[in-house]
C-alpha positions in Angstrom: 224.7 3.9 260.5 220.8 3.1 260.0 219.1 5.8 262.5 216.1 3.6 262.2 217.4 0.6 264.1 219.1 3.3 266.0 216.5 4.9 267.4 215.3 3.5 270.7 211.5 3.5 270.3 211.7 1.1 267.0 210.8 -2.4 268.5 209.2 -0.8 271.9 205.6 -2.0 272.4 204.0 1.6 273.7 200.7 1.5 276.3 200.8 -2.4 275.5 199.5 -1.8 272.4 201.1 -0.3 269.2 204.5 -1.9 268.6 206.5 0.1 266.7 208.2 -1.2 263.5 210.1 1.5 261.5 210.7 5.0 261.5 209.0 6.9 258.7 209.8 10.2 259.1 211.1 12.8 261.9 210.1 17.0 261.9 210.9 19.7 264.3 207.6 18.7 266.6 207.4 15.0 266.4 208.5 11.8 264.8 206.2 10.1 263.0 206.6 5.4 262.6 204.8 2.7 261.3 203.6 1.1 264.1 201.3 -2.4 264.3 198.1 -1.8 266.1 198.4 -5.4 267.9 195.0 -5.1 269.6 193.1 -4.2 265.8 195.7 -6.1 263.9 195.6 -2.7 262.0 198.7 -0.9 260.5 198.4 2.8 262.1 200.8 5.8 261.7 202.2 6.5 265.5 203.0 10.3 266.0 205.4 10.5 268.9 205.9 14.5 270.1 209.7 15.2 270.4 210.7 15.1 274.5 210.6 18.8 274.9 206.8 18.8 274.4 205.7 15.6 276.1 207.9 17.0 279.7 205.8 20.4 279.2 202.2 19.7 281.1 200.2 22.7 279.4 201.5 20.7 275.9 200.0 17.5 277.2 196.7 19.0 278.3 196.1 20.7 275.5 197.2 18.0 273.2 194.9 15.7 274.3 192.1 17.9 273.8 192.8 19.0 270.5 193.4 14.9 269.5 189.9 14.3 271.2 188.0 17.1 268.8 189.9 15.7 265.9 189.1 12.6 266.5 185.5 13.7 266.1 186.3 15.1 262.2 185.4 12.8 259.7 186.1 13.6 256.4 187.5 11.3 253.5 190.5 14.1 252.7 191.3 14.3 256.4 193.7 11.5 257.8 191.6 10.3 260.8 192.8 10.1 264.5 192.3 6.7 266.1 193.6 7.4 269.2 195.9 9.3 271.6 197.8 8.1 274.5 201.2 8.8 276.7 203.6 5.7 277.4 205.5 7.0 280.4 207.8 9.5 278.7 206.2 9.4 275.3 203.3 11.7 274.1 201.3 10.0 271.4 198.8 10.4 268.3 197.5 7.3 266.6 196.5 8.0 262.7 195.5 6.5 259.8 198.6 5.3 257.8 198.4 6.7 254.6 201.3 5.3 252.2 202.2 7.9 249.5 204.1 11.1 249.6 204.1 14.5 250.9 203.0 17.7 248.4 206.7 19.1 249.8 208.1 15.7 248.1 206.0 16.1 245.0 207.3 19.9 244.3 210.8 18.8 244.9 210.7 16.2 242.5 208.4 18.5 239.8 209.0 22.0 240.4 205.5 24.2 239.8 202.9 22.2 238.2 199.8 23.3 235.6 196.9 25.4 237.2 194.5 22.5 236.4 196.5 20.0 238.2 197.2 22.4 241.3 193.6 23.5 241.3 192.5 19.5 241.2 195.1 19.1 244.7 194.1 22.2 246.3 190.3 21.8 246.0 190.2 18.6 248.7 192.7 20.8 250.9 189.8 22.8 250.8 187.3 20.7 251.6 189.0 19.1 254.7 189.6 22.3 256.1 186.1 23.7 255.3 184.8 20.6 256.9 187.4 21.4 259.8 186.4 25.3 259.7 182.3 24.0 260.0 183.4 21.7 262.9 184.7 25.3 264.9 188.6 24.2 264.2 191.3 26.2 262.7 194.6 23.8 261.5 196.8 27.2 262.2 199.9 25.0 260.2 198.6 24.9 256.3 201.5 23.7 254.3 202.6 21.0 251.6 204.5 19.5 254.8 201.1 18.5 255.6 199.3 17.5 252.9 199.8 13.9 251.9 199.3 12.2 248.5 198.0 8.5 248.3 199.9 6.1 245.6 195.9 6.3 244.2 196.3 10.0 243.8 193.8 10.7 246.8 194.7 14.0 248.9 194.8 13.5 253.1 195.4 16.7 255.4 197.4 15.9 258.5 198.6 17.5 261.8 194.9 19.4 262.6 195.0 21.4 266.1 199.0 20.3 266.7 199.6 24.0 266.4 197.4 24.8 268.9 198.5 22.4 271.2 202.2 23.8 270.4 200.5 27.3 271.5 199.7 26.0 275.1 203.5 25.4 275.8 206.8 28.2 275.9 208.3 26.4 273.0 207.0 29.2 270.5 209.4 31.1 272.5 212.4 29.2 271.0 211.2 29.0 267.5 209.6 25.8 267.1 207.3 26.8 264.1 209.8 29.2 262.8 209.5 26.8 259.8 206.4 27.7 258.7 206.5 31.3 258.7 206.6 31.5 254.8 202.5 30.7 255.1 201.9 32.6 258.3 198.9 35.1 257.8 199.4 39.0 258.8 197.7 38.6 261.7 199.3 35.7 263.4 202.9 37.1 262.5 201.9 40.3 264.5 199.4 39.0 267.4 199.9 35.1 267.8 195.9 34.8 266.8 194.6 32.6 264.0 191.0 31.9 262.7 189.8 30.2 259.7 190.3 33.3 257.6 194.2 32.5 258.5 194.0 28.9 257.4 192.5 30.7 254.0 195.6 33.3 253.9 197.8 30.0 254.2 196.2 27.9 251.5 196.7 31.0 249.2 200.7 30.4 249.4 200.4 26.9 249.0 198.6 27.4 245.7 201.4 30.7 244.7 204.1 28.2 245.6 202.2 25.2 243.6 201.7 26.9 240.3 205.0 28.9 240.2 207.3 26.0 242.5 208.8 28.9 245.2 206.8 30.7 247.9 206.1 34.6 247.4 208.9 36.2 249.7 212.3 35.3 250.3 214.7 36.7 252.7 217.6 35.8 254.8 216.4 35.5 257.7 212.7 34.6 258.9 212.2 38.0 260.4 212.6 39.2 257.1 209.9 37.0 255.0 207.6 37.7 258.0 208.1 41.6 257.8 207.1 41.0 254.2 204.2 38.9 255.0 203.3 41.6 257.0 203.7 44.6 254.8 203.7 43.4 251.2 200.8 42.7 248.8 201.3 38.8 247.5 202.4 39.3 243.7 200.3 37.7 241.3 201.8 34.1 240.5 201.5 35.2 236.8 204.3 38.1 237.0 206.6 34.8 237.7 204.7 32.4 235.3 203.2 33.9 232.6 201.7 30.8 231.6 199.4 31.0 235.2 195.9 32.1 234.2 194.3 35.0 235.1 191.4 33.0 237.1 194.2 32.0 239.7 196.4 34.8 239.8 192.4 36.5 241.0 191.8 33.2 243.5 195.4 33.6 245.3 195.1 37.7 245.6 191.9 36.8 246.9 192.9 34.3 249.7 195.8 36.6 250.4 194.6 40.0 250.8 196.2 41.5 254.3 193.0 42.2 256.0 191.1 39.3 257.1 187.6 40.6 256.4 189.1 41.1 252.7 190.0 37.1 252.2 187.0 34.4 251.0 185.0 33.9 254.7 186.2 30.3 255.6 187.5 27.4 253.1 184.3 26.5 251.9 183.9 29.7 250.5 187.5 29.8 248.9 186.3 26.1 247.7 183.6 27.6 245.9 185.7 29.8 244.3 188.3 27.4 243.5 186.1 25.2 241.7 184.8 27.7 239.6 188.1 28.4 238.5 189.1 25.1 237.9 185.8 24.6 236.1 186.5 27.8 233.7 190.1 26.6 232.6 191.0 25.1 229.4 191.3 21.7 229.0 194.2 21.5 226.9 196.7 23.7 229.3 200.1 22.3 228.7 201.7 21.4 231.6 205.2 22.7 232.3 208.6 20.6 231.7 209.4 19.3 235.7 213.1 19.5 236.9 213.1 15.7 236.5 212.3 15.4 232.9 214.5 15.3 230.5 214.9 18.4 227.9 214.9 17.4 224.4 215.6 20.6 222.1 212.4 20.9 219.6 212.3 19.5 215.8 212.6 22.4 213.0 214.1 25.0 211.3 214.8 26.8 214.8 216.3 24.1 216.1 220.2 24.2 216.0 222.7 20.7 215.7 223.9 21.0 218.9 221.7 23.1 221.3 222.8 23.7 224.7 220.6 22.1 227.4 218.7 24.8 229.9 218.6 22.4 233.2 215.5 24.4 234.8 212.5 25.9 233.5 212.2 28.6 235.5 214.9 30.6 235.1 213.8 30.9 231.4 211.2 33.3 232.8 213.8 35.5 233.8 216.3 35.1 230.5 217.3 38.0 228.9 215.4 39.6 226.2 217.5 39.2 223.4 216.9 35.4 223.1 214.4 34.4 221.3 211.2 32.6 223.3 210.3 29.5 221.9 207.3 28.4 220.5 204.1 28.9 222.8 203.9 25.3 223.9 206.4 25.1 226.2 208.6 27.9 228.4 212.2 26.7 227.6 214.6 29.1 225.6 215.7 28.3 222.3 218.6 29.0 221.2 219.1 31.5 218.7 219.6 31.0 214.8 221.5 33.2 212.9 220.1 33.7 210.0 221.5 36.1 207.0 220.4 39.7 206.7 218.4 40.4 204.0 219.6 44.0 203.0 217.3 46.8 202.6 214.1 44.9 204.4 213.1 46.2 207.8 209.8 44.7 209.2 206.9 47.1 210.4 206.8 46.3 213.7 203.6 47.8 214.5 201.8 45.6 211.8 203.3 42.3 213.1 202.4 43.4 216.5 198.8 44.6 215.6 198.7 40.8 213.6 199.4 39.4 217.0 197.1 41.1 219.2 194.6 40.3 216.3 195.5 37.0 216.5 195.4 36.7 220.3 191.6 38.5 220.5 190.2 36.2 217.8 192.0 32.7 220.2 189.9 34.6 223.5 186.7 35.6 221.4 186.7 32.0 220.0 187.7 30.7 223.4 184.8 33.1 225.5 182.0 31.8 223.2 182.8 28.3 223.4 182.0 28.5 227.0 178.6 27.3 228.3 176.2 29.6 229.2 175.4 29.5 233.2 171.8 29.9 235.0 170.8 29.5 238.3 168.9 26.3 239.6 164.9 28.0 240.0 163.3 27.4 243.9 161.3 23.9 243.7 161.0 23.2 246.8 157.5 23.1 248.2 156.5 23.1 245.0 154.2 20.0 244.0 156.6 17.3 242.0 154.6 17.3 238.5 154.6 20.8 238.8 157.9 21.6 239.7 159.1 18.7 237.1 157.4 20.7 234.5 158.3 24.0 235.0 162.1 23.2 235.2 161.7 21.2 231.9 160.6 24.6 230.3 163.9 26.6 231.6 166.1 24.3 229.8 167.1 22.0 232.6 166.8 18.1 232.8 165.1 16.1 235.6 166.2 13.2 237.0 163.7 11.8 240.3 165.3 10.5 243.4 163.7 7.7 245.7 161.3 10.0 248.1 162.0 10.2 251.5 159.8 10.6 254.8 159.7 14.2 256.3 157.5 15.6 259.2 157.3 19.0 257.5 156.6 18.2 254.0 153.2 16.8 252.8 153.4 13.8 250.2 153.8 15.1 246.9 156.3 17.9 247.0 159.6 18.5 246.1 161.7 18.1 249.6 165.3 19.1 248.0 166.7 19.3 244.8 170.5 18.9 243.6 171.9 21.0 242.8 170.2 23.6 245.3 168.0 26.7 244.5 170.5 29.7 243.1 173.8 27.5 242.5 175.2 28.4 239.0 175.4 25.4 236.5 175.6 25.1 232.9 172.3 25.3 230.7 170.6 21.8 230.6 172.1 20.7 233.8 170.5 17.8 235.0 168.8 18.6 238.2 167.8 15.6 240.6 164.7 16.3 242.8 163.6 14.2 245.7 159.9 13.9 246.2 158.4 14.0 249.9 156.8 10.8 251.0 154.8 12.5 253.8 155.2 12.2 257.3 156.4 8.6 258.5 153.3 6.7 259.9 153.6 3.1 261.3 150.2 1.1 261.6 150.0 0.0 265.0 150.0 -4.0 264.8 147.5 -6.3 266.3 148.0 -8.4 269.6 145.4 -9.2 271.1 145.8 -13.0 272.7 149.7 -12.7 272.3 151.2 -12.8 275.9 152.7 -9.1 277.1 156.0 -10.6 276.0 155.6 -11.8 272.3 153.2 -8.3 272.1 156.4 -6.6 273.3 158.8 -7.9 270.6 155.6 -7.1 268.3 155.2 -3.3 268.4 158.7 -3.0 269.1 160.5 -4.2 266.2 158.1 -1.8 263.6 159.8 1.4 265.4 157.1 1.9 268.2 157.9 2.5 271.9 156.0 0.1 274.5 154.8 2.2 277.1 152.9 0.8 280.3 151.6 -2.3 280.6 148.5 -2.9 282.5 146.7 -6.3 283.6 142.5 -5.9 283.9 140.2 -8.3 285.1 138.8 -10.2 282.5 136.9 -13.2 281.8 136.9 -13.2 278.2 140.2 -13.5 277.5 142.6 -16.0 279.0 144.9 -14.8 282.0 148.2 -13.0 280.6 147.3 -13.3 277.2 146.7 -8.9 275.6 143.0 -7.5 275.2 144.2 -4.2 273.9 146.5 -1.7 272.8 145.8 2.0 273.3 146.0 3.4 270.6 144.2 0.5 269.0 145.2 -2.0 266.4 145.2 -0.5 263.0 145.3 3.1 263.7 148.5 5.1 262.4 150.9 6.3 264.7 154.3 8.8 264.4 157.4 6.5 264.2 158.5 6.0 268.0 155.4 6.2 269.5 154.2 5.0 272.8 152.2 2.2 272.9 150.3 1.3 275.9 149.3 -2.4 276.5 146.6 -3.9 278.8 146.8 -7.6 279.6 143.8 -9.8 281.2 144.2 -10.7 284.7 141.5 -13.6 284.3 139.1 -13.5 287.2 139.9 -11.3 289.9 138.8 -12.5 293.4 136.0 -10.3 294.9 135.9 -9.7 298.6 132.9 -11.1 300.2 134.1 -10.4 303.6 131.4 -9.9 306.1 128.4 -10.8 303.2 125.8 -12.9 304.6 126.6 -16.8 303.6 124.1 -17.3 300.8 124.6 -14.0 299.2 128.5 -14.8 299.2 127.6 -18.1 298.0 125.2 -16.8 295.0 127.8 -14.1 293.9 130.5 -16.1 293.5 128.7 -19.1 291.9 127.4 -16.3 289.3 131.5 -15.3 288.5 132.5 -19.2 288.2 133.9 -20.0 291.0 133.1 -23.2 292.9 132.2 -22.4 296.0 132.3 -24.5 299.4 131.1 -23.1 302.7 132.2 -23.7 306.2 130.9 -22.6 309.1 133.1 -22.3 312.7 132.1 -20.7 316.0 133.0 -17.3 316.1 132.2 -13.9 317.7 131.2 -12.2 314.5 127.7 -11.7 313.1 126.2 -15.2 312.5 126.0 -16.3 309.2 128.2 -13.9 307.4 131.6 -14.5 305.8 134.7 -13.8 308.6 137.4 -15.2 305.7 138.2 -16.7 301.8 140.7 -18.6 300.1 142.0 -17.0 297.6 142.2 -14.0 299.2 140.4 -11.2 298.1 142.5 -9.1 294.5 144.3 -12.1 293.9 144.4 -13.6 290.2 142.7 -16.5 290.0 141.5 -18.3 286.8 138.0 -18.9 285.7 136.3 -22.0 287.4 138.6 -21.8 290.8 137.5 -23.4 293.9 136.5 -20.9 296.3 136.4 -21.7 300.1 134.4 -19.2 302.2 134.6 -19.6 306.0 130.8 -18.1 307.7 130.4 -17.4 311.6 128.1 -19.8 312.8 124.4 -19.5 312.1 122.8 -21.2 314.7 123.6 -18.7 317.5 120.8 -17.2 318.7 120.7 -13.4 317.0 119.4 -11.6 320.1 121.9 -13.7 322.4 124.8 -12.2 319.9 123.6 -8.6 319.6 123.3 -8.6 323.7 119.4 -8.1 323.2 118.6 -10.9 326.3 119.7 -7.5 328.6 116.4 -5.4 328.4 118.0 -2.4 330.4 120.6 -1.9 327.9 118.3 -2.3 325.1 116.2 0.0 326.6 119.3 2.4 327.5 120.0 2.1 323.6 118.4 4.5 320.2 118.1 1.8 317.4 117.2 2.9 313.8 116.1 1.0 310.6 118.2 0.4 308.0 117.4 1.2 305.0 117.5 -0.2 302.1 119.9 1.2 299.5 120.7 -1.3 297.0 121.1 -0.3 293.5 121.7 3.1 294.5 125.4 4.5 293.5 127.4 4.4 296.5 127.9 8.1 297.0 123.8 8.7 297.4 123.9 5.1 299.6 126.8 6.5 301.9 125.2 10.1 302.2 121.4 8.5 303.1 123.4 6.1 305.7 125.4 8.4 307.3 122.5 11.1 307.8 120.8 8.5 310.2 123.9 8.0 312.0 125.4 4.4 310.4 128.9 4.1 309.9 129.3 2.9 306.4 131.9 0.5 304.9 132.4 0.1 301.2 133.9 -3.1 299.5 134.6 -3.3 296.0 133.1 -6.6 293.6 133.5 -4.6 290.4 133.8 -1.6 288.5 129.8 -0.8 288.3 129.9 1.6 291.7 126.4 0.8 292.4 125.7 -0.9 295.5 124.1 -4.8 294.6 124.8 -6.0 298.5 124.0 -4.4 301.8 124.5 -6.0 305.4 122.3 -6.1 307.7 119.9 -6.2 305.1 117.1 -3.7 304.8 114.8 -3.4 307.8 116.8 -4.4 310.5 117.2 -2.5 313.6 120.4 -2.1 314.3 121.6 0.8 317.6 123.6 4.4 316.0 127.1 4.3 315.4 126.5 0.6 313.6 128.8 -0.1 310.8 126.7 -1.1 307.4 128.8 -2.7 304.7 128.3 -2.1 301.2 129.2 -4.4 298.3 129.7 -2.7 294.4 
């Protein structure tokens, strides 16, 4: 029966948006389809967790968190998280679909495979989990299981923070990660806890298990490979293989060491280590015979007619030590050849094995000196470029300039980074790529002036500065909403993102004349452009002085307006209108003389008023602040307590 169009959830369309199309594969936690992304038009990978999980709330709280931080991981050897979801019953991750095959699938089919080649698939496990460890997560469930090979021959890791998820709920309780106890650390077989160091610990097996194609312990029952986990050293991979270098039988006892604190500090470090290695290993390592290639018994005078067939490489390792090993290039057992006995000769064993030790030192000597020799990249940063150019030049190293880049910190002219970076090991006459400091950023602030505050806007804007406030000013010289000024000015240099502040004319601005005798209203706003007509009305207010103005006074007005100023009366008799016709209450009242105080700033005008007991009002024509009209004028008598107005 096909379990694909079996299962219930192939066809379904989940959260009305990923219809599923096939299953791909099913594990112990979750089922994993090929689902169409029908709001994208994307193909994803749809991780659906297993009933048990999705019922359990603490699961689904915690999933979701951990799918929200992984979501925020981006890394090219990480298989991204697009989105996470539930559909009623059904707990979901939405991946990246990445076509290809697991590690797990690869060993099956190949057994162990050459250090070189499991160095080259263990390095970008390293990186995504040192990316991952940098990030503040811990993927707790290192295995092949989860590492997934593109049909390109790129490397993805898969299932980050599930296991943590899985550690919110009771299901550790009934053995759901039982599976993976063949790359649990020390210290999460005996506590539960796990920190980067353990991911580290875990990526040691995988290499073991990747060079020699079976994991380090063995046992009947899990209890039992944990128990060794816990009180076992990791044998070297070599004592399996011989053919595994010492450089990785070093790199796994390293990742593996029981203690934490004894174990490379997080995957970077152990990336660092492992690319060394990888970079220290010969070239021409053979790599051994997989389970699904064919044997075909070797061509010469060893070789017998009809040879039996060994089906599996590794067991030759453990063959017993009266066959005769084959030639060094491969591990198979040959079979053996009788050959007559020649009577009377026996070899000196201690000559031919002297011969071969010989032979071996001179193969490592010749080997060790073919190496490069490695130096440390010298500090040039800070240092001027020429300078720095120079002096690496003279250590042996090549120089290859990058396009210089802006930086706050660095003054043109310097050396802002190099690659590779002060102290790394490389090979002598490494080429070393500096990038030169262009200086702080600076942005010329443009000119505006006469652009409207709109077009200035878009202006200063779209070179990287900040408008900040805009402010209109009266103006005569320049045309009514059109810019006067920036601040800071045009053509000064600014930091990238700077505020900007622009002032805009207001045109003419309309003084208030209120309560200014009628010709001296007249004459001042004559002088500013305006046309001015006067009318006079009957009115209780001082004759001849203004009692109201269209426009009003502060309103906007543009150069040349009509201006209509309305004046009390002026042929009412003075005295009748200051009540001097009653001679009692003249006589009953203390007049003084006003003086005059024209031209005087209005702080020294209102002090000298006030001190002969005027009220004083002031009105404001301009921005000057010295008084240039008075009512009543000077020398009137006028009684104490009278208000004098002052224009400035």
């Amino acid at each position: 029966m096909d379990t694909t169009t079996a299962d219930p959830l192939v066809g379904r369309l989940l959260d009305g948006r990923y219809r599923i199309e096939s299953r791909i594969a099913r594990g112990g936690m979750a089922t994993v389809y090929l689902a169409l992304d029908v709001r994208l038009d994307r193909t994803v990978a749809l991780k659906v967790m297993h009933r048990s999980l999705a019922e359990d709330p603490a699961f689904v709280r915690r999933f979701i968190g951990e799918a929200k931080s992984v979501a925020s991981l981006s890394h090219p050897n990480v298989v991204h998280v697009f989105d996470q979801g539930t559909d009623n019953d059904v707990v979901y991750l939405s991946m990246e679909y990445v076509p290809g095959r697991t590690l797990r699938d690869i060993l099956r089919e190949r057994g162990r495979l050459p250090a070189r080649e499991a160095l080259e698939i263990l390095i970008p496990v390293l990186a995504a989990l040192g990316a991952a460890h940098q990030a503040g997560m811990v993927h707790r469930d290192v295995k092949p299981e989860n590492v997934l090979m593109t049909d390109d021959g790129r490397v993805k890791v898969v299932d980050f923070g599930l296991a943590r998820a899985i550690e919110a709920t009771n299901q550790t309780r009934t053995g759901v990660m039982i599976g993976t106890i063949g790359y649990m650390a020390p210290e999460q077989v005996m506590t539960g806890a796990a920190d980067v160091r353990s991911d580290v610990y875990a990526a040691g097996i995988m290499l073991f298990e990747l060079v020699t194609g079976q994991q380090p312990y063995d046992g009947e029952t899990p209890m039992s490979v944990a128990y060794r986990h816990v009180h076992d050293t990791v044998p070297a991979p070599s004592s399996l293989v011989p053919e595994v270098p010492p450089l990785v039988d070093t790199l796994v006892a390293h990742a593996t060491a029981r203690e934490p604190s004894d174990r490379p500090a997080d995957a970077t470090a152990m990336l660092v280590e492992a690319v060394d290695a990888h970079r220290m290993l010969p070239r021409n390592t053979t790599p051994p015979m997989s389970r699904s290639q064919p044997f075909t018994a070797p061509h010469g005078p060893l070789a017998a007619p009809h040879a039996p067939v060994q089906p599996d490489a590794r067991t030759a390792v453990h063959a017993a030590p009266s066959v005769p090993q084959a030639a060094p290039g491969h591990t198979l057992i040959q079979p053996r050849v009788e050959v007559p006995r020649r009577r009377g000769f026996r070899p000196n064993w201690f000559l031919v094995t002297l011969a071969g030790v010989m032979v071996v030192a001179v193969g490592l000597t010749g080997w060790f000196f073919s190496q490069p020799d490695y130096v440390r990249v010298p500090k040039l940063v800070g240092k001027d470029v020429a300078l720095a150019e120079k002096s690496a030049v003279q250590d042996g190293f090549k120089i290859q300039m990058a396009p210089g880049v802006h930086d706050e910190n660095t003054a043109e002219g310097l050396v802002l980074r190099s690659d590779p970076a002060e102290g790394t090991e490389v090979p002598e006459g490494e080429t070393i790529t500096l990038v030169p400091s262009l200086g702080p950023k600076r942005v010329v602030v443009p000119p505006v002036a006469g652009l409207t505050g709109d077009e200035a806007r878009v202006k200063i804007a779209g070179l990287g500065l900040t408008v900040g406030s805009v402010k209109r000013l009266a103006n005569t010289e320049v045309e009514r909403d059109k810019v006067i000024r920036t601040s800071p000015r045009a053509g000064e240099k600014v930091k990238e993102g700077a505020k900007i502040d622009i002032f805009v004319s207001a045109g003419l601005v309309m003084p208030d004349v209120s309560g200014m005798p009628k010709d001296e209203a007249a004459a001042y706003l004559s002088q500013q452009g305006f046309q001015v007509q006067v009318q006079e009305v009957d009115d209780d207010a001082e004759p001849c002085t203004v009692i109201a103005q269209t426009p009003k006074a502060k309103s906007e007005v543009d150069g040349g307006a009509q201006v209509m100023v309305t004046v009390a009366r002026c042929q009412t008799d003075f005295f009748d209108w200051f009540g001097r016709g009653d001679n009692q209450a003249r006589d009953d009242q203390q007049f003084s003389i006003v003086p005059g105080v024209i031209g005087k700033t209005v702080g020294d005008a209102q002090s000298e008023l006030q001190a002969l007991g005027f009220k004083v009002r002031v009105q404001r024509l301009g921005n000057r602040g010295v008084v240039q009209f008075q009512r009543p004028l000077p020398g009137n008598e006028r009684p104490a307590g009278s208000t004098v107005i002052l224009w400035h």
